[in-house]
C-alpha positions in Angstrom: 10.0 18.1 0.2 9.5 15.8 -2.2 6.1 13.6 -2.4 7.7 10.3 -1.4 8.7 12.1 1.8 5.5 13.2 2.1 3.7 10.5 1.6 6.4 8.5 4.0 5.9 11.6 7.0 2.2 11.3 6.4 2.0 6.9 7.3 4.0 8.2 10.3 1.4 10.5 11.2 -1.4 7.6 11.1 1.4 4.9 12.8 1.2 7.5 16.2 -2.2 7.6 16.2 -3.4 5.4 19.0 -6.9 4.6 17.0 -5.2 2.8 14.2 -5.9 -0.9 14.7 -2.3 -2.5 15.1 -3.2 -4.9 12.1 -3.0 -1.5 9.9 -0.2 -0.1 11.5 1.7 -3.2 10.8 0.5 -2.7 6.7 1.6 1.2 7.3 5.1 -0.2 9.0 5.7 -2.4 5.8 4.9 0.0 3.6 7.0 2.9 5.2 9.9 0.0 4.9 9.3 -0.7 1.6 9.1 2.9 0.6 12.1 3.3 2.1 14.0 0.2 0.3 16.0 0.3 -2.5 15.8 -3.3 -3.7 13.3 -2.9 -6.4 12.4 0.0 -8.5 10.7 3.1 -7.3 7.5 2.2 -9.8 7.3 -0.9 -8.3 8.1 0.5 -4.4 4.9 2.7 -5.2 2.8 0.2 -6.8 3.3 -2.4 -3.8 2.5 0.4 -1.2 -0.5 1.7 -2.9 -1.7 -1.9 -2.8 -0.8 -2.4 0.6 -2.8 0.9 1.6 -5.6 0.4 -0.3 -6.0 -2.9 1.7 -5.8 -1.1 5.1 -8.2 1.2 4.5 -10.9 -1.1 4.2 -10.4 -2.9 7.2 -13.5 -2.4 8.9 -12.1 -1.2 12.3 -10.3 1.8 11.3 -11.2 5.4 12.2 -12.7 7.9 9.5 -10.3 9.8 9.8 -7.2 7.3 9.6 -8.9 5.8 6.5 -8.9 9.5 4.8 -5.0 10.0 5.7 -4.7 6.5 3.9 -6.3 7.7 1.2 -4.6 10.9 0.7 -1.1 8.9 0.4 -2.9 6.8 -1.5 -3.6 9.7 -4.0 0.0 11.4 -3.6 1.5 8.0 -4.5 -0.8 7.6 -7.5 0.3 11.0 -9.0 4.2 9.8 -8.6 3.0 6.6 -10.6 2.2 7.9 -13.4 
């Protein structure tokens, strides 16, 4: 499994969970979209997303733990940007 897919099943994980504000799932649901897209490059697809995330996760109303998943695709997304 690639890291894209990984990162994509992983903002699925956090869109189930019922203590994700619906302000952040609708970031996660735009980013899992754009990751998904094939309009603009995959550097750029990566770049917006980790943008996107980083937003989310500091919205002031999500859980610990959601905030940590963010981070970790955050990270995986990071390393495919390079």
């Amino acid at each position: 499994m690639g890291k894209i897919e990984k990162a994509l099943e992983l903002l699925e994980d956090i869109m189930r969970d019922r203590g994700v504000p619906r302000n952040v799932k609708s970031s996660i649901e735009k980013s899992i979209n754009s990751l998904k897209g094939e309009k603009e490059s995959e550097n750029v697809r990566i770049s917006t997303v980790i943008s996107v995330l980083d937003e989310s996760s500091n919205d002031p109303n999500i859980s610990l733990y959601a905030r940590t998943k963010i981070w970790d695709v955050v990270s995986k997304l990071e390393e495919l940007n390079k």
